[in-house]
C-alpha positions as CSV (number, residue, x, y, z in Angstrom):
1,X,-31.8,37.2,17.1
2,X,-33.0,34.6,15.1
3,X,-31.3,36.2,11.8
4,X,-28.0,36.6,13.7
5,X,-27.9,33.2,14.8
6,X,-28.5,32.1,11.0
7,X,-25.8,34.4,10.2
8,X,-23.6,32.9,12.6
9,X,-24.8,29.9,11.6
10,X,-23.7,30.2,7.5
11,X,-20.5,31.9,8.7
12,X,-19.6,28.6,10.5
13,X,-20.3,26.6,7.5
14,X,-18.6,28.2,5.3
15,X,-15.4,28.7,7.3
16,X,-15.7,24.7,7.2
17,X,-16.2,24.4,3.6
18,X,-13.1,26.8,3.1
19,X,-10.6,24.3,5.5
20,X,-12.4,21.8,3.3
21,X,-11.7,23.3,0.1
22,X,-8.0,24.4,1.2
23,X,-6.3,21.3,0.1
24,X,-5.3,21.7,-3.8
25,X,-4.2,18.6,-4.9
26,X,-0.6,18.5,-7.2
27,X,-1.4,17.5,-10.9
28,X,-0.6,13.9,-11.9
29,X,-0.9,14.4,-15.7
30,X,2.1,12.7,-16.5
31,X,1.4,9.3,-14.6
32,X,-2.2,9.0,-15.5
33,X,-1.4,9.9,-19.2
34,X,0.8,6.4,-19.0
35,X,-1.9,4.7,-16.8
36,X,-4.3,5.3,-19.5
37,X,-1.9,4.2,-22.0
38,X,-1.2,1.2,-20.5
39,X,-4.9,0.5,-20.1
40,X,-5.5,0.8,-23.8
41,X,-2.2,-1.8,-24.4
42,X,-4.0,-4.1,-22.4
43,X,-7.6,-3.9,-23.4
44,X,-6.3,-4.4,-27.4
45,X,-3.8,-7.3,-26.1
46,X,-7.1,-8.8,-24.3
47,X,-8.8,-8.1,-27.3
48,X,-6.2,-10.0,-30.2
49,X,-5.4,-12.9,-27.9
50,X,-1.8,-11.7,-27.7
51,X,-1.8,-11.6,-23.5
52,X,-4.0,-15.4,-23.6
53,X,-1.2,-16.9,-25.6
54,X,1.6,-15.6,-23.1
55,X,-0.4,-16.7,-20.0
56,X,-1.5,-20.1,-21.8
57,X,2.3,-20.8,-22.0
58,X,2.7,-20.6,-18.1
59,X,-0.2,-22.2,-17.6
60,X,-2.1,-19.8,-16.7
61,X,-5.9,-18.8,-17.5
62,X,-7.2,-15.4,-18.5
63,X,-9.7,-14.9,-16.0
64,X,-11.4,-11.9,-17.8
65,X,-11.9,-10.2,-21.5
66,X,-12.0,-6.6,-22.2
67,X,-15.3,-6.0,-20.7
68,X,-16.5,-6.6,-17.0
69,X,-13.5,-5.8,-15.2
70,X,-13.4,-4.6,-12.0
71,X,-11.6,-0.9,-11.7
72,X,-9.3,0.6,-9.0
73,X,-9.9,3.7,-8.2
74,X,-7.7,6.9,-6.5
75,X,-9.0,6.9,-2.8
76,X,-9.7,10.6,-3.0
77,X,-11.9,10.2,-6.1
78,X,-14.3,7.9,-3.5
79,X,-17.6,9.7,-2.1
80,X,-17.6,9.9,1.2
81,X,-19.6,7.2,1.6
82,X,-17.7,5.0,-0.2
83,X,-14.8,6.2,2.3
84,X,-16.6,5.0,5.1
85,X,-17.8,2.1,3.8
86,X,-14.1,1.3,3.0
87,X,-12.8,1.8,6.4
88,X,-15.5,-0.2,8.2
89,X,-14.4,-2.8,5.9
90,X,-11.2,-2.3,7.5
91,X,-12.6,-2.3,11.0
92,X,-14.7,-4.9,10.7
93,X,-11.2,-7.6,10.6
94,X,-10.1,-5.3,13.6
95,X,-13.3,-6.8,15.2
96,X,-13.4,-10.0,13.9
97,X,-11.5,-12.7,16.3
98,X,-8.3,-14.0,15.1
99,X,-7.8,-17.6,14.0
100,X,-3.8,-17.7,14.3
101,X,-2.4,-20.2,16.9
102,X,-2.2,-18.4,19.8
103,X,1.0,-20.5,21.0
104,X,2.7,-19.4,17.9
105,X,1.6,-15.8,17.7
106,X,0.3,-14.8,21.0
107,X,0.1,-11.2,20.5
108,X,-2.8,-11.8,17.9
109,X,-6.3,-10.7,19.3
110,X,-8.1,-9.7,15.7
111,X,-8.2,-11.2,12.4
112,X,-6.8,-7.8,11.3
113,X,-3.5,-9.4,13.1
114,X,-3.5,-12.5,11.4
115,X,-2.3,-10.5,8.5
116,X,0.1,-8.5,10.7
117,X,1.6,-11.7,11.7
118,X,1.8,-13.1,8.1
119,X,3.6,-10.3,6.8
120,X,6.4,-10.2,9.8
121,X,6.9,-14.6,9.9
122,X,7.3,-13.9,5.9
123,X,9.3,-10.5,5.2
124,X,12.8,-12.1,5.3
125,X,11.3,-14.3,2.5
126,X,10.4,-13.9,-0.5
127,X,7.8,-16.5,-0.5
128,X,5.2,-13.9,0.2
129,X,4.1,-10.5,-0.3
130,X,6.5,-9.5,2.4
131,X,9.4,-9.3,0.3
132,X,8.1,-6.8,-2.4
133,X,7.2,-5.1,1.0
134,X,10.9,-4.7,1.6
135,X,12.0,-4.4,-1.9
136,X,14.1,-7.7,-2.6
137,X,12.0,-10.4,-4.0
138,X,10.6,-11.1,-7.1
139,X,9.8,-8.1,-8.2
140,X,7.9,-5.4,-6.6
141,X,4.2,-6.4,-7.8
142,X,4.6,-10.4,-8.1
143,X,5.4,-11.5,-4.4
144,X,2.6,-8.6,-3.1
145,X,0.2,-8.8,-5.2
146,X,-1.6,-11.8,-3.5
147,X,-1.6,-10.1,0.3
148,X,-2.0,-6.8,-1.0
149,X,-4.8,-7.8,-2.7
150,X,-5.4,-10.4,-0.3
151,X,-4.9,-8.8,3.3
152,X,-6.8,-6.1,2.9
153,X,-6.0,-3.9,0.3
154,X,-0.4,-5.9,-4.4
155,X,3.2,-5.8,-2.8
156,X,1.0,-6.3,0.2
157,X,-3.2,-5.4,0.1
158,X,-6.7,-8.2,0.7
159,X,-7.6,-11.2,-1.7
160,X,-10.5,-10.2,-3.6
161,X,-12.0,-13.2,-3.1
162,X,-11.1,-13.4,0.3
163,X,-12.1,-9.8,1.4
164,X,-15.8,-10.7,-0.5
165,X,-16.0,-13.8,1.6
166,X,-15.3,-12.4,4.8
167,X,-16.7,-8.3,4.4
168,X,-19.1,-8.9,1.3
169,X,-21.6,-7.1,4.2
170,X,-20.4,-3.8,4.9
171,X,-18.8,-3.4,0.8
172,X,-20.1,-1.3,-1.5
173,X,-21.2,-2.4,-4.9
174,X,-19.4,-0.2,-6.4
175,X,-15.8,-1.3,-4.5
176,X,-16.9,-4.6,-5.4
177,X,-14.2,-5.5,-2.3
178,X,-11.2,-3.9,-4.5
179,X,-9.2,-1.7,-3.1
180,X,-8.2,1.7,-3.9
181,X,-5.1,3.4,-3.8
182,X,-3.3,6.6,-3.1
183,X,-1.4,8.3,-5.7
184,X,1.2,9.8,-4.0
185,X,1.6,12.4,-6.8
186,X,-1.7,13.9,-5.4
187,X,-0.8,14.6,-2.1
188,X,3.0,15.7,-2.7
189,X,2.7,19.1,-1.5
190,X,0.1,19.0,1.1
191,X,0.0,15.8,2.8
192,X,-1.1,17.0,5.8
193,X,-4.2,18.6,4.9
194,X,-5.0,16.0,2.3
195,X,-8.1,13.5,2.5
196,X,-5.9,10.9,3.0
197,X,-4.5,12.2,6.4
198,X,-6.8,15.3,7.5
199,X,-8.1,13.6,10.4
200,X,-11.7,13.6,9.2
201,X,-14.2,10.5,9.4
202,X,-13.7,10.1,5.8
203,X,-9.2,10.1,5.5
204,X,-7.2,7.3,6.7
205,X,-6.2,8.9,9.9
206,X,-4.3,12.4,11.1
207,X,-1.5,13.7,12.6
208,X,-0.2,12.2,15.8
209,X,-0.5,14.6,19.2
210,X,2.8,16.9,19.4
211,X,5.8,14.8,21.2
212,X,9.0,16.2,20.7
213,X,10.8,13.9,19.8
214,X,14.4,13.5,17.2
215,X,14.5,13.2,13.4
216,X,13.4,9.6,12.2
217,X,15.6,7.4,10.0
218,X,14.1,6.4,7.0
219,X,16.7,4.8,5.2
220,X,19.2,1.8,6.0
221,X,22.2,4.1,5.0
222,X,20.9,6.5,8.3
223,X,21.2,9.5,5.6
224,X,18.7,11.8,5.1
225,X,17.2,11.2,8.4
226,X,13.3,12.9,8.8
227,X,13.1,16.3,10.6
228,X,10.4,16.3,13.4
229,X,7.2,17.9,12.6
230,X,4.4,18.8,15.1
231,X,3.1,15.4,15.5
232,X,5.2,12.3,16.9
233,X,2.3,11.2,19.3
234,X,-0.6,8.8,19.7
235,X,-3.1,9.7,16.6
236,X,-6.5,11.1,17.9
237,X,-8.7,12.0,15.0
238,X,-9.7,10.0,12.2
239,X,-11.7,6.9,11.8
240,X,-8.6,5.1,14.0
241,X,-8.8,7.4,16.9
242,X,-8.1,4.8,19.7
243,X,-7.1,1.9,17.5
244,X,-4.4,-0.7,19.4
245,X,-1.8,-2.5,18.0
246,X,-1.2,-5.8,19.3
247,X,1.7,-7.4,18.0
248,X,5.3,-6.2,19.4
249,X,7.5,-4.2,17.1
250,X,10.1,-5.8,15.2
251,X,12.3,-3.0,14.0
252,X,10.3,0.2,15.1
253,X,12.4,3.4,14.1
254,X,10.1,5.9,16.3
255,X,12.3,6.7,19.6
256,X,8.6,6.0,21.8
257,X,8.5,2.5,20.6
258,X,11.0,-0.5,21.8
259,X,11.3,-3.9,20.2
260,X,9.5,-6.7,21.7
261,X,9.8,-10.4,21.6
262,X,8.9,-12.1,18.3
263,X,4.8,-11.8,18.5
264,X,4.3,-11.0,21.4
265,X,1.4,-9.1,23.0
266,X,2.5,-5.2,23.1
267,X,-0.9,-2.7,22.9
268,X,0.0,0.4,21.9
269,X,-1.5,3.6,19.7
270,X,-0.5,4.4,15.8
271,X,2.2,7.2,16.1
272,X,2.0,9.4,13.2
273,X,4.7,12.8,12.4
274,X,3.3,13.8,8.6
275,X,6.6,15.3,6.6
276,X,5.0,17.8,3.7
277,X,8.7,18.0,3.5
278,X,9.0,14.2,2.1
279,X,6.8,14.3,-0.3
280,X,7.5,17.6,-1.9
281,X,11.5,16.5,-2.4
282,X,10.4,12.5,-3.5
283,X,6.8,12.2,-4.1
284,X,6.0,14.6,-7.0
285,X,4.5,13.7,-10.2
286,X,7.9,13.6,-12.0
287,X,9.2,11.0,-10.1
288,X,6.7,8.0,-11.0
289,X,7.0,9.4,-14.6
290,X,10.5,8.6,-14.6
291,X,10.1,5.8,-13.3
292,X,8.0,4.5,-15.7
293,X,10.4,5.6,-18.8
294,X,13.3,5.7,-18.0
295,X,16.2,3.3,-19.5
296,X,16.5,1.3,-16.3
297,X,12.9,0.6,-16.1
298,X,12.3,0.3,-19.8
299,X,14.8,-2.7,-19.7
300,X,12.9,-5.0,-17.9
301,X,11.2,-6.0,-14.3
302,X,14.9,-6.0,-12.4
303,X,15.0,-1.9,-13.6
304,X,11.7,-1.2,-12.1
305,X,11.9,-3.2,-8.9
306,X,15.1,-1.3,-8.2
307,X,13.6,1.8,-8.9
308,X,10.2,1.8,-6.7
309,X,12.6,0.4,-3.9
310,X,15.4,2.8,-4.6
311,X,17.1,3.9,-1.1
312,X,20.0,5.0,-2.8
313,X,23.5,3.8,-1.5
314,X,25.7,4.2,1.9
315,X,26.7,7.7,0.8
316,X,23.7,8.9,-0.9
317,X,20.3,9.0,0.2
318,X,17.3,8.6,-1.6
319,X,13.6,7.7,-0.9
320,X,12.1,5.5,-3.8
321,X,8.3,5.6,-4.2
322,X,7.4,2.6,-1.8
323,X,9.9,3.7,1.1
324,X,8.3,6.9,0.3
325,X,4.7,5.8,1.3
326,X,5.9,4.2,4.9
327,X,7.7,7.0,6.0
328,X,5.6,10.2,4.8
329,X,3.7,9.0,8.2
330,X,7.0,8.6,10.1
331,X,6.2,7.4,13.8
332,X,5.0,3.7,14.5
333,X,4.0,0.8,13.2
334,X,4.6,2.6,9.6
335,X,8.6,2.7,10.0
336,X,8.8,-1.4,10.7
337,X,9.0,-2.7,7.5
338,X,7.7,-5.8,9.2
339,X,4.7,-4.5,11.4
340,X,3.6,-2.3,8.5
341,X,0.2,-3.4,7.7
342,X,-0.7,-2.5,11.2
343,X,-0.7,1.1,9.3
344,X,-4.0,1.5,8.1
345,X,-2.5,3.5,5.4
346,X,-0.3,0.9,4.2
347,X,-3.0,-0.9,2.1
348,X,-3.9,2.1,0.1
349,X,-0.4,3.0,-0.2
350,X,0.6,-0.3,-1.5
351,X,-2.5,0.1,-3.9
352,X,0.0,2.9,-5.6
353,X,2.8,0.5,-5.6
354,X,0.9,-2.2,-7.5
355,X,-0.3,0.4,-9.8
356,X,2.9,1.4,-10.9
357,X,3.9,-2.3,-11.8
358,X,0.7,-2.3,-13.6
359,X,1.0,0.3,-15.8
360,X,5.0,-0.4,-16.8
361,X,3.3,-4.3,-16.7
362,X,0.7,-2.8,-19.5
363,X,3.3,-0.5,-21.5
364,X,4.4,-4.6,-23.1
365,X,1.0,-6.4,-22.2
366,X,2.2,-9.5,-23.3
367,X,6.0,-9.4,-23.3
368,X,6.0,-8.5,-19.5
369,X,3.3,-10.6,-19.0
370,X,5.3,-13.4,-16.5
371,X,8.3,-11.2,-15.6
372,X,10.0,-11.3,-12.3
373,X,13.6,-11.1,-10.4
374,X,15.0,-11.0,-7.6
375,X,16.4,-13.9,-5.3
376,X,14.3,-16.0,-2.4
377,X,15.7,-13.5,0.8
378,X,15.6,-10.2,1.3
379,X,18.6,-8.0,0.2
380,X,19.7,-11.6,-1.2
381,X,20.7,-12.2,2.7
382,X,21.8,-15.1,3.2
383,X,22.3,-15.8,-0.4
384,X,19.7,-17.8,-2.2
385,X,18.6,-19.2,-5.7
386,X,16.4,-17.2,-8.1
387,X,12.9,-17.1,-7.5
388,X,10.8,-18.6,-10.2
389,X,7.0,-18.3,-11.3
390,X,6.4,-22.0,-9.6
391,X,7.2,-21.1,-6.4
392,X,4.8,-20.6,-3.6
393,X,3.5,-17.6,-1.7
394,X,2.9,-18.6,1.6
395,X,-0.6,-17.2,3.0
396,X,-0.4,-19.0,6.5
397,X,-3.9,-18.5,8.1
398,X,-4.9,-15.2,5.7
399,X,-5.8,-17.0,2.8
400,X,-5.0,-19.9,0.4
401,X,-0.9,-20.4,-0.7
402,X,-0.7,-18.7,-4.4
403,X,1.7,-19.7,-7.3
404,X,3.6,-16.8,-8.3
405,X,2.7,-17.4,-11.7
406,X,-0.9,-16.8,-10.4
407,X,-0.7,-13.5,-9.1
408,X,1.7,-11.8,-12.1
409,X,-0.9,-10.3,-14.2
410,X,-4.1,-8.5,-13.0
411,X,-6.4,-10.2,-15.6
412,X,-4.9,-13.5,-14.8
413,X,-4.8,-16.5,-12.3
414,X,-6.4,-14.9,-9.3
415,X,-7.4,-11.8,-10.5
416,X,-9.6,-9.8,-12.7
417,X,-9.3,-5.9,-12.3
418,X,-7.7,-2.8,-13.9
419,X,-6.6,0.7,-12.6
420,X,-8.4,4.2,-14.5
């Protein structure tokens, strides 16, 4: 008996080391050939004082030198610990109380919501990282960079600095309170079973419960609407399991989830509907390859903007990388653009986005340097002058305001890290 029962034992293990081991994920030669391109560009431009004389001309200081920079790393490349120590990072704003007005945003009940609420008050703007969020500003990486690195995880992620003062004791050494990110490449063909959305301790939530539901609309043309999977409901496994939202929707796209007055209190549970289907027609490989060569993007920061935001035109569809990483979850808050960051996967997701405007950044280390375009609204509505590197991102109660020209290059102004 006691054999059998070891027997049945191993048999159990190993059936869960096989669903472990199922997931395969997609080669992403092509990208990480150019990322480590790019990093080599910039360590020789650090190196011959090429990148110091283009950010001395701004005004702006080189924060770091070719050595002792802090590195970014691919979310599923983390140990397991590392994971976790990640997400209770994340958790541990979820706990924290929030310091917002509570006249002026009374939906806010965590710190975690502080953000939320910056993000939505800022989004038709392009004063923060809200507009690189919706793809209008000032380029995709300059009016992000600062919340995406300062809520929590570029576009939109946690201030290093800010994420050390407030979680420096739940982090990891080795994060050193940087956030990772998810190559979407990875995951293209597979996202379901993938460590970033398997439902285990260690991913960034799971499917939603099944909830039949319609095909979700993606894109502001309506085209190329989402087909429903088999989730569409409350998500139930995972780290979140259970997590609330707080703040009412702005423009939610699932069919469970209705608008609410501007901040106020509306609890509800992350939805989730994970399309394979998405990422296997947009997220491959190939597509942030040509992103990052071809002419458009070669010919300056306008090219590129336009391409990670790319959602095509009235009469054809198409889902650029960053509309891409909102809607491979489908559901709720992940469709509003401005309630987004209530997605725990938005942070690592916008991790990617920054990462691409690093490594086109790093192709020209010093003639991209200070690059940006784009207009002070979002979709240039109402019209608006030309943003410029002396304007201000507005951090409200999340952080300190940021000059642009402060958060254009990663080993400058505010920040001192690199992507491998």
């Amino acid at each position: 008996m006691q054999q059998q029962g070891l027997l049945v034992t191993f048999c159990l293990l190993l059936a869960k080391a096989s669903v472990v081991s199922s997931w395969t994920p997609a080669p992403t030669h092509g990208s990480d050939l150019l990322a480590q391109q790019s990093l080599a560009n910039l360590r020789n431009a650090l190196a011959d004082g090429t990148l110091k004389q283009e950010l001395d001309k701004q005004g702006v200081a080189q924060t770091c030198g070719p050595d002792g920079l802090a590195v970014r790393r691919e979310y599923s490349t983390l140990s397991d610990e590392e994971k976790l120590e990640y997400t209770r990072a994340i958790k541990c704003l979820m706990a924290q109380p929030s310091t917002v007005d509570p006249v002026q945003v009374p939906g806010a009940r965590s710190r975690y919501d502080d953000f939320v609420a910056t993000h939505i008050n800022n989004t038709p703007t392009s004063t923060t990282r809200g507009i690189s969020c919706t793809g209008t500003g000032p380029s995709s990486g300059t009016s992000n960079r600062p919340y995406a690195t300062s809520a929590s995880t570029k576009v939109c992620i946690f201030d290093v600095d800010y994420m050390r003062k407030w979680l420096s004791q739940i982090l990891t050494t080795l994060v050193l309170g940087y956030l990772p990110y998810w190559n979407h490449g990875k995951s293209a063909q597979d996202l379901i079973n993938s460590p970033y959305l398997d439902g285990s301790p260690t991913s960034q939530g799971g499917n939603g419960v099944y909830a039949k539901h319609g095909c979700a609309v993606g894109l502001p043309s309506r085209l190329l609407c989402i087909e429903p999977g088999v989730g569409g409901g409350c998500v139930e496994t995972g780290p979140y399991a259970g997590v609330m939202m707080n703040i009412s929707a702005t423009v939610p796209t699932s069919e469970f989830v209705t608008a609410g007055e501007k901040f106020s209190y509306q609890p509800r549970c992350i939805r989730h509907d994970i399309s394979n289907a998405l990422g296997q027609k947009w997220a491959g490989d190939e597509r942030a390859v040509a992103l990052l060569t071809d002419a458009a993007g070669q010919a300056g920061i306008a090219g590129i903007q336009a391409g990670i935001e790319n959602t095509g035109t009235d009469t054809e569809g198409f889902y650029g990388l960053h509309q891409y990483g909102h809607f491979a979850v489908s559901g709720d808050p992940s469709g509003d653009f401005y309630n987004s960051p209530n997605e725990p996967l938005f942070w690592i997701h916008h991790g990617q986005v920054d990462r691409l405007w690093w490594i086109w950044q790093n192709q020209k280390p010093a003639e991209r340097a200070m690059q940006i375009s784009g207009t002070r609204t979002m979709y240039n509505k109402p019209p608006s002058d030309d943003a410029t590197l002396e304007d201000i991102l507005l951090m409200d109660t999340t952080g300190s305001d940021v000059v642009f020209k402060d958060a254009v290059s990663s080993v400058g102004g505010k920040y001192c890290y690199i992507y491998e």
